[in-house]
N, C-alpha and C positions, 0 to 999 in steps of 0.2 A: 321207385322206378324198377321196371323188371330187367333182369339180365341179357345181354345181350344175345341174341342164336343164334345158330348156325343151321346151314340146309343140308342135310346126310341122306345119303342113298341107305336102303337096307334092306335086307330081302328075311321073308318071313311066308312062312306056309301059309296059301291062300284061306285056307278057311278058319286062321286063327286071325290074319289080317281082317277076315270080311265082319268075324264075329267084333273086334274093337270098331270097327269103323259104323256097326251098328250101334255098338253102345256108348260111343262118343258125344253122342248128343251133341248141341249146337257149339260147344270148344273144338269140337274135331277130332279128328283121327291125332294131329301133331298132338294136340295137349294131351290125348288120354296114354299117347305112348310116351311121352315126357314123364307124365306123373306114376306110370308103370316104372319104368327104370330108375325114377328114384326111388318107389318104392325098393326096389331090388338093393339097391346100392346100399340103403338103408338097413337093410336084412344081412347085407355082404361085412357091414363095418358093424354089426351085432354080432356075428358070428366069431369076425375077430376077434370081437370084444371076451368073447366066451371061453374063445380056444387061449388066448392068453390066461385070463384067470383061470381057466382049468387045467393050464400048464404050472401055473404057480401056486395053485391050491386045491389042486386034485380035480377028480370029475364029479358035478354037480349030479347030486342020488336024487331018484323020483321020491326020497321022502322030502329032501328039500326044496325041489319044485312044488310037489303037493302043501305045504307049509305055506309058499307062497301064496298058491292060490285059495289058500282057505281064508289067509290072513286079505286078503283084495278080497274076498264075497262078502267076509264081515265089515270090512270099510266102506263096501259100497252099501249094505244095506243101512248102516250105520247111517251113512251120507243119505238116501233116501227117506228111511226116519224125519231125520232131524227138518228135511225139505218138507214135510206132508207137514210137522206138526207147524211152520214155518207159516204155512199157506193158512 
């Protein structure tokens, strides 16, 4: 069952309004700004997430980002591997 809604007024530059209402497709303008803001909201309780641990454990260094994303490209190829030979 989906959540209940609510009907909100909200004002927004016309030509960022006109560009979602085009790209809406047939859910509509309400759903593509619903799943925008949770997007957002989702980025907003990430950040918290960030700025605490990096109140408690320093500030994350571009070597330990880079580390991340090396370690996710060889998972994924990994993952892909394992799918081809799979097929």
């Amino acid at each position: 069952m989906s959540e209940p809604t609510g009907k909100y007024s909200i004002t927004m530059p016309r030509d960022i309004a006109e560009a979602a209402k085009a790209r809406s497709g047939p859910s509509g303008l309400s759903a593509y700004v619903a799943a925008a803001v949770a997007r957002q909201i989702e980025r907003d309780n990430l950040n918290e997430i960030i700025q605490i641990a990096e109140a408690e454990h320093g500030p994350i260094t571009d070597e330990e980002i880079q580390s991340v994303r090396d370690q996710l490209h060889r998972a994924r190829n990994e993952q892909a591997q394992s799918g081809a030979s799979a097929a």
